[in-house]
Every structure is written in structure tokens, then in C-alpha cells.
N, C-alpha and C positions, 0 to 999 in steps of 0.2 A: 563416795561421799554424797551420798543422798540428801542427809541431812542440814548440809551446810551448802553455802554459794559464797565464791566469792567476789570480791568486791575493792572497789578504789577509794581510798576515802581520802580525805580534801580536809584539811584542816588550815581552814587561811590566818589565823593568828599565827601561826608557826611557820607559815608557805611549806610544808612539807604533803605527802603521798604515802600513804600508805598501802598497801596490796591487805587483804585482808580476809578470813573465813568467817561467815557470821553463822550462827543459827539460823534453821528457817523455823522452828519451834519455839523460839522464847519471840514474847513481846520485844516491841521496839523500843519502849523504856528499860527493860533488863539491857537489853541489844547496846543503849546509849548508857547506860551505866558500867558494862564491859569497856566497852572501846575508849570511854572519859579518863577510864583508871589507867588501861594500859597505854593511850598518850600519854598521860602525867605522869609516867614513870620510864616511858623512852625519852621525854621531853626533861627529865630530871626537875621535876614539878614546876617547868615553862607554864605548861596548860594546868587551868584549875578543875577541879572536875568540881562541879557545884549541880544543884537541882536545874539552871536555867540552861543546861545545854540540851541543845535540840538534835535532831539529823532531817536533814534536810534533801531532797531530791537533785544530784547534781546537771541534770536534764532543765527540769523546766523550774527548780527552784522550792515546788511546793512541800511544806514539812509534813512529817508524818506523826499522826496519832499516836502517842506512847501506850496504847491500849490493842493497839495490833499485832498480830501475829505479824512475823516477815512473812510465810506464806501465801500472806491471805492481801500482801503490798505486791507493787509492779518491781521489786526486788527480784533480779536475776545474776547470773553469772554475769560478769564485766559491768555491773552496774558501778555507776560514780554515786559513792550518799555523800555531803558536806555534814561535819559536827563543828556545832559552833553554839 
């Protein structure tokens, strides 16, 4: 699984965790419009998936550019991202 890393994601309106595979070839706005849907549909539409959700670094907090590759971010295996 070259392709993909995975990852923890943080979603604090929900307090829940998620384990998760992302691409490391699609942007990080594709990336947050994946992972918005598939909350809002684990969450039985709890979470809304709208334009203003971001991903955010679960490290030091800083968000990431929707214009980037995963690759080309400090996105690795075990990494924590926050969507909110």
C-alpha cells in the first residue's frame, strides 16, 4: 500500500477517532471532501460536510493548504489530522 498512509483523525464535534487510509495522490481538499462525506454518514448526518471544513495538523495544530498534494505535506503513517 504504497499509495495510501494511514492515519487518526480527530473529529472534536463528534469526540470520536477514526483509524483511517488516505491517498497520498489526491489533494488535500479532495482528501477533506472524502473523509467529510464518509463522517456524515458514520455520524448518520451528526457532522455536516459543508465547504468550511478544514484538516488540520493534529501535532502542532497548523492547517493545510487544500491545493496540496498529501505527498508533498509532513503526512505520514500514524499521523493525527483534526477535520473540523
Amino acid at each position: 500500500m504504497n499509495n495510501k498512509v494511514l492515519i487518526e483523525l480527530v473529529v472534536p464535534v463528534l469526540e470520536v477517532r477514526y483509524d483511517v487510509y488516505i491517498p497520498v495522490n489526491k489533494k488535500i481538499g479532495n482528501v477533506i471532501i472524502l473523509l467529510s462525506k464518509v463522517v456524515s454518514d458514520l455520524s448518520m448526518g451528526y457532522f455536516k460536510e459543508n465547504d468550511c471544513n478544514m484538516l488540520y495538523d493534529g501535532d502542532t495544530g497548523e492547517k493545510y493548504g487544500v491545493d496540496v498534494l498529501v505527498r508533498n505535506t509532513n503526512i505520514r503513517n500514524g499521523s493525527r489530522l483534526i477535520l473540523m
